[in-house]
N, C-alpha and C positions, 0 to 999 in steps of 0.2 A: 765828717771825713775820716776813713779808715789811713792809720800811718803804720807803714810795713817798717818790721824791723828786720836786717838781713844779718846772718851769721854764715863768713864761708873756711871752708875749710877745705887744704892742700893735704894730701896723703901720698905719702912714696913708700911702697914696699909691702909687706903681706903685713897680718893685724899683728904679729907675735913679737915681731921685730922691727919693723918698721914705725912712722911716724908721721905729725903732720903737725902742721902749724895752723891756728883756727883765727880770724880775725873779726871784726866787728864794723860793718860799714860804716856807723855813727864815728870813729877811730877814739872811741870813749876807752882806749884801752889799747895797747901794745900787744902784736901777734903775740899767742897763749900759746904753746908748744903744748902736744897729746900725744902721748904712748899707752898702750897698751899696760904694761907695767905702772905705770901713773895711774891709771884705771884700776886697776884688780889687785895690784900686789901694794905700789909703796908712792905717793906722789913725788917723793923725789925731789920737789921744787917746778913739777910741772902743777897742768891741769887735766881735769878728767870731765867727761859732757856731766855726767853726776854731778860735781861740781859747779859746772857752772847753771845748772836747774836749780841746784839748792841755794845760789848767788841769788838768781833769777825771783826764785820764790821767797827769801825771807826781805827782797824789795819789794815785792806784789803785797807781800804780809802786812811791811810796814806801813806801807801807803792806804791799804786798804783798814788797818785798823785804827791810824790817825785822824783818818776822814770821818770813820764812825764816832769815834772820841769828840772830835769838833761837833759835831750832827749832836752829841748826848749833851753839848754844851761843857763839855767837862776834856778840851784838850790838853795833849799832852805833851808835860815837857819834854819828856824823850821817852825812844820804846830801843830798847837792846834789843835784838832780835836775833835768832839763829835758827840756821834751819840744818837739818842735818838727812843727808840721801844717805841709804845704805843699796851698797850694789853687791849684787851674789851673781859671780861668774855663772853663766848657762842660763840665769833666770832673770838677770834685770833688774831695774830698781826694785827692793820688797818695800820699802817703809821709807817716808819721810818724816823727820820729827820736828816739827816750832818749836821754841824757846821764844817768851818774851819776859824779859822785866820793865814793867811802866813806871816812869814819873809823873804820875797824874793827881794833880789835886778834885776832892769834891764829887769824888765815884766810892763806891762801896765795892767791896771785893765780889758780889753777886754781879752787879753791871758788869763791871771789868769783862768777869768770866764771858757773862752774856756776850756783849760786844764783841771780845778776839772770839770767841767760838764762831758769831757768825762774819765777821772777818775773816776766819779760814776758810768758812766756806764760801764766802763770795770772791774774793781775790782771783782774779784768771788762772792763775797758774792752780791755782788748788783744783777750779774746776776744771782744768787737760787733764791734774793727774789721778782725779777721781773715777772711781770704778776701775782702776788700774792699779792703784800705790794706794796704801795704808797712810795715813794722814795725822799724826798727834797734835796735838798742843798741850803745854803746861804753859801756862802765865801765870807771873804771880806780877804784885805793886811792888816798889823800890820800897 
């Protein structure tokens, strides 16, 4: 069974000036306030849709390269994770970057690589934003 996630979002006003509040039907989270300026120039203490992909996908990350870690028999105590969206006004997201540092016993630095490498690319969100956004990873072990 396919489980739909909804994200909505209220907008008043033109892109430059105006704004909108975005919510989360799960209510896993308090309306997220978007401006344009939150976007492109300064977050300000808002949010940006950039942000919340890059939210989006260093949870796709995690989950996707913890499951492989358990599968190598070599889970892990914890994965730091960061993902980082760079947005360029006119063109879009260009680059997303991964960060992870693992706590894993009883892996070799080759596995590791192995694993998050295809952990990026298998995680959903990797695979929307491929052949569209530039995709890194650096991992290293704690």
């Amino acid at each position: 069974m396919a489980l739909k996630s909804i994200g909505r979002t209220h907008w008043e006003g033109d892109l430059f000036s105006g704004s909108g509040s975005t919510t989360l039907d799960s209510g896993a989270a308090a309306p997220l306030e978007v401006t344009w300026k939150a976007r492109a120039e300064d977050h300000g203490g808002l949010t940006s849709p950039e942000e919340l992909i890059a939210a989006a996908h260093s949870a796709c990350f995690s989950m996707a390269f913890s499951n492989a870690l358990a599968k190598n028999d070599t889970p892990p105590r914890s994965l730091e994770v960061q993902a980082t969206a760079t947005f360029v006004p006119g063109t879009g997201i260009t680059l997303m970057e991964l960060e992870v540092v693992g706590d894993v016993d009883g892996i070799t630095e080759d596995e590791y690589l192995a694993l998050a490498e295809a952990a990026k690319n298998g995680c959903p969100v990797s695979q929307a934003l491929a052949g569209n956004v530039e995709i890194t990873l650096n991992a290293s072990l704690a």
